[in-house]
N, C-alpha and C positions, 0 to 999 in steps of 0.2 A: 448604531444603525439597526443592527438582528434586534436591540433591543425594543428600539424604537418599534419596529414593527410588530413585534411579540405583544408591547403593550397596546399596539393600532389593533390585529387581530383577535384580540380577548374582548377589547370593550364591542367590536362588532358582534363578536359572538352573545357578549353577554346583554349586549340589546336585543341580538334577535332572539334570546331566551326570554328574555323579559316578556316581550311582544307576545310569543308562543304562550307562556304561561298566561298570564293575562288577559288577552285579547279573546280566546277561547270563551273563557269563565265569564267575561264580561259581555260579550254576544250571546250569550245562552241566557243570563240575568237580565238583560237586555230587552229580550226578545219576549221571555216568560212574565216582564213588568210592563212592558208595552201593551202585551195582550192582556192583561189584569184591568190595566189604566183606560185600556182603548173600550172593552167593553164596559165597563164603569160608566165611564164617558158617554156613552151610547145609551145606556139606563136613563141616565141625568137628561141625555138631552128628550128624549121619547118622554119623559117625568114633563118635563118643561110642557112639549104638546099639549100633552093631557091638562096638565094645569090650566093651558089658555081656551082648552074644550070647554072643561067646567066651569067657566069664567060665565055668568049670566051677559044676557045681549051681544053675543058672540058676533059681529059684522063681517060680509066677504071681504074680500080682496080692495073690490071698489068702496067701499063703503055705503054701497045704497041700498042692500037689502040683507035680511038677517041669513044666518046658516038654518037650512030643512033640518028640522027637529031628528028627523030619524038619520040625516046623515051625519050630525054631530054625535047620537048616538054610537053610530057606529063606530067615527074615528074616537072617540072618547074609548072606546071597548078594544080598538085594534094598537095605541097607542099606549095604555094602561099594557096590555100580555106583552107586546112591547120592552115592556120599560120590567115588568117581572122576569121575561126571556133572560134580559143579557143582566138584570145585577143576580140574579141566580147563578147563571153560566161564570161570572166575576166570582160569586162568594165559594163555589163547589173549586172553580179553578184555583182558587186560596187557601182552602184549606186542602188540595192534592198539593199543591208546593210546599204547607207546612209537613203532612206527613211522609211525602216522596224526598223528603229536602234530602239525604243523605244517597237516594238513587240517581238522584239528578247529581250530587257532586260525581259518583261513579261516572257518569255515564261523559260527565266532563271529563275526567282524568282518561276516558278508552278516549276522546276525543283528541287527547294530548300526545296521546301514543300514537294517534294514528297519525297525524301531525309527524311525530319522532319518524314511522317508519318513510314517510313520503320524501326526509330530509336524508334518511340513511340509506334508500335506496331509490336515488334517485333514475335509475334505467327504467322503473316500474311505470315512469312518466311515457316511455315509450309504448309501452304498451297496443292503449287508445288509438294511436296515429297506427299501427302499424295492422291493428282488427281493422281498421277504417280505413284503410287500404286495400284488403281482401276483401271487405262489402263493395268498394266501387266496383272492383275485379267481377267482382261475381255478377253484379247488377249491370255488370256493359255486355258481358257474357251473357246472358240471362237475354236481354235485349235482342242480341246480333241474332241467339238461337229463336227467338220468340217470332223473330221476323222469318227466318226461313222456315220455320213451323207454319208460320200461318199461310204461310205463298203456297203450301201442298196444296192448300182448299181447290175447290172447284172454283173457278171464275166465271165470273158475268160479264156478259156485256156491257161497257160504260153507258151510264144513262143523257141523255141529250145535254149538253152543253157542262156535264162531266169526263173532263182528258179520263179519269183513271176508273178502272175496272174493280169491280166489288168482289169480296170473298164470301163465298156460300158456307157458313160454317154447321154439317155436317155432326153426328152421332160421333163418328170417329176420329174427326178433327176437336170435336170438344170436349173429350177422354184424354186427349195427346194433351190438348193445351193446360185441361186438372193439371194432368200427373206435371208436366214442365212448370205450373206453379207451386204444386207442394214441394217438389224438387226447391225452388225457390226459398220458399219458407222454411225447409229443413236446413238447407247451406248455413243460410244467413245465422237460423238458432242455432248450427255448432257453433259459427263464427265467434258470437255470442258469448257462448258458453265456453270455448276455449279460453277468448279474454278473461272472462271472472275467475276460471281456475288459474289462471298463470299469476293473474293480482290475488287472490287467496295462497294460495301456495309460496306465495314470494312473501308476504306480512305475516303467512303460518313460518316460515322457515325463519324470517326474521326474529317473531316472537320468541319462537324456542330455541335457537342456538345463533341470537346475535354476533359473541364472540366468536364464534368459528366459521361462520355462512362464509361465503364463496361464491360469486356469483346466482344471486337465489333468482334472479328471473329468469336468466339463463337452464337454471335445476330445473326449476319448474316445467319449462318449455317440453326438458328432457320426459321430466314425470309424466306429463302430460299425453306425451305422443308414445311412449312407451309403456306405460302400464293405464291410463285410463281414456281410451278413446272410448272404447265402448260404453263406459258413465255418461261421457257428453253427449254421445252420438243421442244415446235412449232418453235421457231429460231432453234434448232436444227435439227430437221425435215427439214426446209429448207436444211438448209446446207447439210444434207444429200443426197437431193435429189439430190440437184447439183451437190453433187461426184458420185455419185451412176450414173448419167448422162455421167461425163468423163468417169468412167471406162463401160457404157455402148456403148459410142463411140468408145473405143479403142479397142474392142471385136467384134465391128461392120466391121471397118476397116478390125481386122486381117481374118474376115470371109469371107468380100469382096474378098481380094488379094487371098486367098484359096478358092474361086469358082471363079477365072477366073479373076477377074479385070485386068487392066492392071495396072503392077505398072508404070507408065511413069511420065514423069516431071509436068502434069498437075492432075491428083490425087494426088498426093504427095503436091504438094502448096493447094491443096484446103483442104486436110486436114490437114495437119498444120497449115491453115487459122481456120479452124474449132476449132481445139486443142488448138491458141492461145486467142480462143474467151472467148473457156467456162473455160480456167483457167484465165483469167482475172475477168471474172464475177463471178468465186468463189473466187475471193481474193478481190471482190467488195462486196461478199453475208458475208465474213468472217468478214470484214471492219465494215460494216452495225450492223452486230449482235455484234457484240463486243462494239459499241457504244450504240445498244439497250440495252444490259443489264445493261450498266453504267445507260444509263435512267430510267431504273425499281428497278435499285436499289436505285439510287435520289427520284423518285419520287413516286414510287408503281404503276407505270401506268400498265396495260397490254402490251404486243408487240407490239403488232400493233402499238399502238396509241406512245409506245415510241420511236420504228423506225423512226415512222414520226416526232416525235418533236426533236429528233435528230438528223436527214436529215436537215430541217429547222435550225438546232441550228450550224450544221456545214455549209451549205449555207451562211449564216448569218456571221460568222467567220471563212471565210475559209482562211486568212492567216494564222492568232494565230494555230487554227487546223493543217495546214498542217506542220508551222514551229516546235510546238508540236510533231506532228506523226514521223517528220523527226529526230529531235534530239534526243528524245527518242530511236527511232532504234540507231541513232550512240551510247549513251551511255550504251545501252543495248549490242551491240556489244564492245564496250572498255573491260564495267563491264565481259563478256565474256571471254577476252581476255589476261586480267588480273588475272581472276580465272586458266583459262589454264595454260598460259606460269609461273606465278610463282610459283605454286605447283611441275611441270613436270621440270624447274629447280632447285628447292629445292632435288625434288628426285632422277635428277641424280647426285645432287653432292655428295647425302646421298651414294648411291651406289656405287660409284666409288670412293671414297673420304675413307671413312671409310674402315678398312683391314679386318675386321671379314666379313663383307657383299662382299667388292669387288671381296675377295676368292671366293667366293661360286655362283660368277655370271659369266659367258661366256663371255654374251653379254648386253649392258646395255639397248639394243635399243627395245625388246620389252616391257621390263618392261618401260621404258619412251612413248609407245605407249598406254601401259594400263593408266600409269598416266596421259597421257593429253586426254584419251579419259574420263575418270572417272571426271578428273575436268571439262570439257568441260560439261558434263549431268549435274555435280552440279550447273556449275554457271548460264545455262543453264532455269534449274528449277527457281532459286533462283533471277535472273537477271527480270520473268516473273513478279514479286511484283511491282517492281520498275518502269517497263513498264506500266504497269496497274491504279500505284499509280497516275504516271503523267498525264494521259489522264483524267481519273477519278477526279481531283481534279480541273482541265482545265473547263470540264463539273461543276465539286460542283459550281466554280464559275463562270460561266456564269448564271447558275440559280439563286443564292446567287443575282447576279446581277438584272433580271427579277425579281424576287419576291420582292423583296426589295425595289423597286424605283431609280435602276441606282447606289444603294451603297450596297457595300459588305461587310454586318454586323458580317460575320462566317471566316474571314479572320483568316489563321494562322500568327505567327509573321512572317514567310522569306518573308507570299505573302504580310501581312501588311504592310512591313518595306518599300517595292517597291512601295505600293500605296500611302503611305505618302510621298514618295520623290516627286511622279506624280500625280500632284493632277488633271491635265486631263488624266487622266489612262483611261475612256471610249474613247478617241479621238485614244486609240490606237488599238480598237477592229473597227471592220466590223460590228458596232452594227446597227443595224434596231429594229422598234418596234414589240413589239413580238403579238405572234396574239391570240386569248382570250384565245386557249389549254394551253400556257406557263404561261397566267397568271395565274393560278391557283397555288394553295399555294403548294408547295413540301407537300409529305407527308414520309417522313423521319421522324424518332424516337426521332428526336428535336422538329419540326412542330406539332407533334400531339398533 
């Protein structure tokens, strides 16, 4: 019977290794052949256009009267750049996969590991649920105060066949209500910023001292609220400012047009010029701090000093880096999309499928809106681990790599297994010498 089951538990395990190994590698080939094939395809078919442009006696649609000379022109011009656009975009995207091919396997094997850590520490799952808890908190809070902030104003008289009375909102009431939104925006960026460091810190701990960790989101928590508040607080702080910036520009805008501006075709481009600045440079400011706290939770540095040797570390490898951040979002959106659609079809077959439930439902289509909105939030939450795990472990070992002398002595088995096959594994990074801030020893809970 122990035996029986000994052989039932191996074959499970060793299928869901298989799958793990596999599945990975094969969504990444997948995805980078689709898009190869897709825009090819797109060439061809733009080619075809063109071909029936140049076709002499060209008839409409009805067949009663020819194509305008100058408008066949046209499309013959806009269907030809066409059809050069995407087999160009096809042949440069082919030969980046012949020359990256050994960065793209890297970037598979951190993808396996991050996989590894998400299996081996499975509490990190809690994470998500538990930030996303403290945001409701905060945001019903936020509310109850917003309301009694605003009831200070002056009141008016309700206006004729309005029950309820209006607020005069005042110089000094709209100072109160700024600072009660930045308040807003600061909470939420620790909120934020706490979660990334607790999932960095929990795949840094894991990395480097698998066999001994100990509760690592648990340490983390501890690390976190004990030696690095004041890192999150001030990345935060940024981030804040920044939004707090957009939604200061877009309140600027609606003031201008309501005292007179003219709304015409040239205010309008210059602020949307403006609007697509500063949402760029918060999605550069977001970029930044998410990689700084991976930093401070490797290393214990301060902000500052981790921004910067993260800026430099991604300068440094900014393929591996970008082909990481990219694939990551795709499998984060798969993982997304798989949490979604199979629940919201499971439930509507429950529904309509079964006779005791199909009675008693109309219609199936809101209750399958609830479903795919509910799984969407979970997978949503739960999908952020995995995101985090992969960047974070990218980073473990690039530093693994610096401190070490060029060998990566805290390797898991998925990223071990890739570097024993490539024993010039550095030949496949952007590596430069690092400069005397990185060489300093990690100070991670292994290191000390």
């Amino acid at each position: 019977s122990s035996r029986r089951r000994h052989t039932r538990c191996s074959g499970v395990s060793w299928a869901r290794r298989c799958v793990q190994e596999t599945g990975i590698g094969v969504i990444v080939w997948l995805v980078i052949i689709t898009f190869i094939l897709g825009t090819t395809a797109l060439g061809a078919l733009f080619y075809q256009k063109y071909a029936k442009y140049n076709e002499q006696n060209v008839e409409s649609q009805d067949g009663s009267s020819n194509v305008d000379e100058d408008t066949k022109k046209t499309n013959k011009e806009a269907f030809m750049g066409l059809f050069i656009f995407f087999w160009a975009v096809a042949a440069i995207s082919f030969l980046l996969v012949c020359c990256f091919f050994n960065r793209i396997r890297l970037v598979i094997a951190i993808l396996k590991a991050a996989a590894d850590f998400v299996k081996d520490v499975c509490s990190a799952l809690l994470v998500p649920p538990v930030m996303f808890t403290f945001q409701i908190m905060l945001y019903v809070s936020w509310l109850i105060t917003l309301v009694y902030l605003y009831s200070t104003g002056e009141q008016k008289r309700p206006q004729e066949g309005w029950p309820f009375a209006s607020i005069e909102v005042d110089q000094r009431l709209e100072g109160q209500l700024a600072y009660h939104l930045f308040g807003l925006l600061w909470i939420n960026a620790f909120i934020i910023a706490l979660g990334q460091f607790i999932l960095a810190s929990s795949a840094g701990i894991w990395y480097f001292m698998r066999q001994q960790m100990n509760s690592p989101v648990r340490t983390s928590v501890f690390r976190a609220l004990r030696y690095h508040m004041g890192s999150l607080a001030f990345g935060s702080l940024i981030l804040a400012i920044v939004q707090f910036i957009r939604i200061t520009f877009e309140y600027i805008k609606k003031k201008s047009y309501a005292m007179g501006v003219p709304e015409n075709a040239v205010t309008k481009f210059i602020f949307k010029c403006m609007k697509c600045c500063l949402a760029c440079f918060e999605r550069f400011i977001k970029f930044i701090n998410t990689q700084a706290y991976i930093q401070v939770a490797l290393t214990g540095k301060s902000f500052c000093s981790s921004a910067i040797a993260a800026f430099y570390l991604i300068f440094r490898n900014t393929v591996v880096f970008g082909m990481t951040h990219g694939l990551s979002i795709i499998f984060v959106f798969v993982g997304k999309l798989f949490i979604t659609v199979i629940p919201t079809i499971a439930g509507f077959l429950v529904i309509t499928q079964v006779e005791d439930i199909s009675k008693r439902i109309s219609s199936p289509i809101s209750l399958c809106i609830c479903f795919a909105f509910i799984s969407y939030a979970i997978g949503s939450l739960f999908m952020q681990v995995w995101g985090m795990a992969s960047e974070t472990i990218l980073q473990a070992y690039l530093v693994d790599i610096e401190v070490n002398a060029n060998v990566a002595t805290n390797c898991p088995a998925s990223l071990q297994e890739f570097v024993d096959k490539n024993k010039k594994i550095k030949d496949c990074l952007l590596y430069t010498s690092p400069s005397p801030r990185d060489r300093q020893k990690s100070r991670m809970p292994s290191s000390a």
